[in-house]
C-alpha positions in Angstrom: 0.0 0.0 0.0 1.3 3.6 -1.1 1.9 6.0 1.6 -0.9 8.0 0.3 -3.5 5.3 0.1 -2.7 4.8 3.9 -3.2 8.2 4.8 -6.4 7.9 2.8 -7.2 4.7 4.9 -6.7 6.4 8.3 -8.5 9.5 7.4 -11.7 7.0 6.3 -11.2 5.3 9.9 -11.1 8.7 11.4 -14.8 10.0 9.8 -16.1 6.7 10.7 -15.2 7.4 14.3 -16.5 11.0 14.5 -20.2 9.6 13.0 -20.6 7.6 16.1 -19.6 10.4 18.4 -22.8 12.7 17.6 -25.0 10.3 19.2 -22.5 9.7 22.2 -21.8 13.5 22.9 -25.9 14.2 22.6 -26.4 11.9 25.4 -23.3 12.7 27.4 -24.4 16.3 27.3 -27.9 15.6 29.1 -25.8 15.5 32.1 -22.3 17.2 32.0 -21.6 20.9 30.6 -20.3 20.9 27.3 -16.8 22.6 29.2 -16.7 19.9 31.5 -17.5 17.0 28.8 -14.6 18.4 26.2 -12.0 18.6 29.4 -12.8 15.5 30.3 -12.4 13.9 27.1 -9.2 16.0 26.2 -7.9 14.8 29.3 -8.6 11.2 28.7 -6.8 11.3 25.4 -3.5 13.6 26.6 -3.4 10.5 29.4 -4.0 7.7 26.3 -1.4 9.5 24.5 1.2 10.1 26.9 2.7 6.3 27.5 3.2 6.3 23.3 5.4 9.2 24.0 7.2 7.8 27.2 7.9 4.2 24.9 9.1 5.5 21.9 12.7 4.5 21.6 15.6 7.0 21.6 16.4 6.8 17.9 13.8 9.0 16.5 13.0 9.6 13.0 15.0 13.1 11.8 12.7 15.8 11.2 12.7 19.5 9.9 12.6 21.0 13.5 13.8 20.0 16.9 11.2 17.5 18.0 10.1 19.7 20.9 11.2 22.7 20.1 9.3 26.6 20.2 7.9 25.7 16.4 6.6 22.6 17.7 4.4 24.2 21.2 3.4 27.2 18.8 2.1 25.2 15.9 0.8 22.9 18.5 -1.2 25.6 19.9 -2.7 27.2 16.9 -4.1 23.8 15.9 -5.5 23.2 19.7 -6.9 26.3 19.8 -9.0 25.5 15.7 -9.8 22.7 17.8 -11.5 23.5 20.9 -13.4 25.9 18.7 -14.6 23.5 16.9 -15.5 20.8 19.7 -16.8 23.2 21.5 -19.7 24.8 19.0 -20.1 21.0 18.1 -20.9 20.1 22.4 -22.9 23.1 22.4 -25.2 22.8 19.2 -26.2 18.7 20.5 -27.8 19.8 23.6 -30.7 21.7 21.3 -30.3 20.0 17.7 -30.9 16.3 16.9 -27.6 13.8 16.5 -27.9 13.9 12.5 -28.8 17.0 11.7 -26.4 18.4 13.6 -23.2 16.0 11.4 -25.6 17.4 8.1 -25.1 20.9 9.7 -21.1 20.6 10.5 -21.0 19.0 6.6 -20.3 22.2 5.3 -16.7 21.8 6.8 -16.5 20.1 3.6 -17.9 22.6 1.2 -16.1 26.2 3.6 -12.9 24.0 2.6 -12.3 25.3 -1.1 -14.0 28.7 -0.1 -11.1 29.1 2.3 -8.3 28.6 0.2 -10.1 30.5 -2.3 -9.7 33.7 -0.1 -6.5 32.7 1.4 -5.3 32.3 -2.0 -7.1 35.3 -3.5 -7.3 32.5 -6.3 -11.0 33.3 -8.5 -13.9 31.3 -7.2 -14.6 28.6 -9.6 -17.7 27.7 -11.1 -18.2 24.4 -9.7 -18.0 26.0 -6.4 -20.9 28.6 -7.4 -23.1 25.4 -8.0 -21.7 23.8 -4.3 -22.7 26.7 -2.4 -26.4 26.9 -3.1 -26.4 23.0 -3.2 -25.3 22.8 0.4 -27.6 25.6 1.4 -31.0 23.9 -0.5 -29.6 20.9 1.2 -29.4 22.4 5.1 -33.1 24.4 4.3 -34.4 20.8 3.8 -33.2 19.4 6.6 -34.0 22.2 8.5 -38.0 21.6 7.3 -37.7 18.5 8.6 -36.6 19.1 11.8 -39.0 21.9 12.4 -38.1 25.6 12.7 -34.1 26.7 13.0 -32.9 26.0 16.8 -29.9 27.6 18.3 -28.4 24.9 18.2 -27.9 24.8 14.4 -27.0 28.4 14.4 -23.6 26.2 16.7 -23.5 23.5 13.8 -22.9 25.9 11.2 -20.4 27.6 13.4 -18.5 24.5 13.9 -18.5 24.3 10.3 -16.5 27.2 9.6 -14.2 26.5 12.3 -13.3 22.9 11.4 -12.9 24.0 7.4 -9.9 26.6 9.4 -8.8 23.8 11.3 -8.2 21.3 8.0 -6.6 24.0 6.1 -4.0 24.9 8.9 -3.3 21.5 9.4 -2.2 21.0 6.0 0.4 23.6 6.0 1.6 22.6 9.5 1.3 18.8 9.2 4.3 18.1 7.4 6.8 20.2 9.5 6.6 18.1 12.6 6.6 14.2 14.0 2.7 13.2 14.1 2.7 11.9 17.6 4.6 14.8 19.5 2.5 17.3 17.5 -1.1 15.7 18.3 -0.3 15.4 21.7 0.8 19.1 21.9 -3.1 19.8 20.0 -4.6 17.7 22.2 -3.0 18.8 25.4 -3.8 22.8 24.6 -7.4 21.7 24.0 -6.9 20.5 27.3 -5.6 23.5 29.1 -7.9 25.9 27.5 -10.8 23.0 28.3 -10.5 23.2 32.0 -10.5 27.1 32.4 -13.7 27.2 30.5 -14.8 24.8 32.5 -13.7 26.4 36.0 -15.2 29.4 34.9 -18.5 28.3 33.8 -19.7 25.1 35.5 -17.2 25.2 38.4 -19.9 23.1 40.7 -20.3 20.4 37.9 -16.7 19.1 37.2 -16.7 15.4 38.3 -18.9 13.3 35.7 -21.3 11.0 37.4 -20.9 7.2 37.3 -22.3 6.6 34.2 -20.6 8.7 31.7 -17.3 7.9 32.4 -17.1 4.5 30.0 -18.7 7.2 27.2 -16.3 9.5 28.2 -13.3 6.9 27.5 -14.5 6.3 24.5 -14.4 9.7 23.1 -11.1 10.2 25.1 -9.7 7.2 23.7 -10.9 6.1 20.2 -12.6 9.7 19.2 -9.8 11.8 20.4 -6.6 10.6 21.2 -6.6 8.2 18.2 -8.9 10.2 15.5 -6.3 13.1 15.7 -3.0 10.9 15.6 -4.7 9.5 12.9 -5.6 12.6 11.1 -2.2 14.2 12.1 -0.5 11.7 9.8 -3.2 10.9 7.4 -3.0 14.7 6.1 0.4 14.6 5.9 0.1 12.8 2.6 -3.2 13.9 1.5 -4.1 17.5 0.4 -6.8 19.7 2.7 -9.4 19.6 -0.7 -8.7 15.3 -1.1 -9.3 15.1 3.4 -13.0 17.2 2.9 -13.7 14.6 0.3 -13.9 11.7 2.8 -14.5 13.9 5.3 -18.1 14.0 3.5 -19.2 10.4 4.6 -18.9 12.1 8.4 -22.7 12.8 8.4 -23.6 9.0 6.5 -21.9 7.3 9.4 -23.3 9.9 12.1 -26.8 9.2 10.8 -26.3 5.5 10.7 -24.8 5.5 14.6 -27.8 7.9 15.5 -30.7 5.3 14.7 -28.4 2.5 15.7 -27.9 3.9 19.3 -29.9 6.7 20.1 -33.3 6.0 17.7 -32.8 8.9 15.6 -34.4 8.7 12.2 -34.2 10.6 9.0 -37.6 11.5 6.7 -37.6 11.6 2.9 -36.9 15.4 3.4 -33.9 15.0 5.2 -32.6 12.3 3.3 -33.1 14.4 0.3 -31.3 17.2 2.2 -28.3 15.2 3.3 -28.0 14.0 -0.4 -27.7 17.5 -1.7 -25.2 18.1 1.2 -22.8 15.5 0.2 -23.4 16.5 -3.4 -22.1 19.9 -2.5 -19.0 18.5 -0.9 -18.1 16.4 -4.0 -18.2 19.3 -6.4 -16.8 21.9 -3.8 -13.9 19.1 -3.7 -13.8 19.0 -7.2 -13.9 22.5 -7.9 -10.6 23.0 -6.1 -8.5 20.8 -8.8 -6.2 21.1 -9.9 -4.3 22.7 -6.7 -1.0 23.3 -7.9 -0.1 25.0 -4.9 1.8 22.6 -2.4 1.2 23.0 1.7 5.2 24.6 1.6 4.7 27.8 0.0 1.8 29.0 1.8 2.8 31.7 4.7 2.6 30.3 8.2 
């Protein structure tokens, strides 16, 4: 297997992972703040990650930069802090929005992706992206009819939307420059940091999960965290930000699959038309953005 196709595996294993979390997070959030849920679950995976650091042997693979140098906390940082923007709108839009509207809502991740680099770029929109954008839109107003009138909670979604699309395009500059498991853990353990004061400040009586979220909690810690961004750390290291929207689009099939599956959450003919528009959207917004001549090393950091 190419090096590529294997970061295309791992980034498949990584949307498959964050479609089961919607359902997880929706229930976890009945009971914990969504602060006090995202510290936890940062915290989990810093501790998961932390013996793979400790056993590594001594002959590390040569990199660009000191392994734990200034370039590697401050890159480290900037990603942590995409990051906790975007878990944290996520948290917040599943206490009011169902599991599966919510992953159709943060879709258009997918389709902010090309729209990104098109700015950053100053680069001319192309037209396939003129027919993504109203796609996705036609796509969120049906699901949106479905699901009754527009809840705050979506207005969250689509913010998490537009932070994640930041959060894939920085990591393709920065993923390259660094060792992948150093560099997650320094992502995962800002998300950390910044987790717990927000959590201090704004649920400081509801910090210790009750009994029955803490197997949840491992598993986001764990499998959704720890290992999705180790994953995704090295996966986009070899695939471009437009290719890692792509299969980022099967994030809502799977999260609409593990909604009925665990939490009973069904989709009607209007919001499986919806959906369908929304991943339509992604294809051509991915599409649209080839060919990207431009390589992750001569963008500005």
């Amino acid at each position: 297997m190419s090096v590529q196709a294997r970061g295309v595996v791992l980034l498949v294993l990584v949307t498959c992972l964050w479609g089961s979390t919607f359902a997880v997070v929706k229930t976890l959030g009945e009971t914990l703040p969504p602060a006090v849920l995202i510290a936890w679950r940062f915290l989990i995976a810093a501790v998961a990650l932390l013996p793979l650091l400790l056993w590594r042997p001594g002959r590390a693979t040569p990199t660009p930069r000191a392994p734990w140098g200034p370039g590697l906390w401050r890159d480290g940082a900037v990603l942590g802090a995409w990051l906790i923007a975007g878990y944290g709108t996520q948290t917040i839009a599943l206490q009011t929005t169902s599991a599966n509207r919510a992953a159709f809502f943060t879709a258009l991740s997918v389709v902010l992706v090309p729209v990104w680099l098109v700015f950053a770029q100053r680069r001319r929109m192309p037209p396939l992206l003129w027919t993504a954008l109203p796609l996705a839109v036609a796509g969120l107003a049906l699901l949106s009819w479905e699901g009754g009138a527009l809840v705050v909670g979506d207005a969250w979604a689509l913010a998490c939307a537009v932070t994640y699309a930041g959060f894939i395009v920085t990591l393709e500059r920065m993923a390259h420059r660094h060792a992948a498991l150093p560099f997650t853990f320094v992502q995962v353990l800002t998300v950390t940091v910044l987790a717990w004061a927000w959590a201090a400040v704004s649920a400081p009586g509801q910090l210790w999960p009750a009994a029955g979220a803490w197997w949840p909690l491992l598993y986001l810690g764990v499998a959704a965290t720890a290992a999705t961004t180790l994953m995704q750390t090295v996966g986009q290291r070899t695939v471009s930000a437009a290719n890692a929207s792509l299969i980022y689009a099967l994030e809502p099939v799977t999260a609409t699959l593990f909604s009925f599956l665990l939490i009973g959450e069904r989709v009607g003919l209007r919001g499986a038309l919806g959906g369908l528009l929304v991943v339509v959207a992604t294809v051509l917004s991915q599409r649209a953005d080839e060919p990207h001549p431009e390589t992750p090393a001569a963008q500005a950091s």
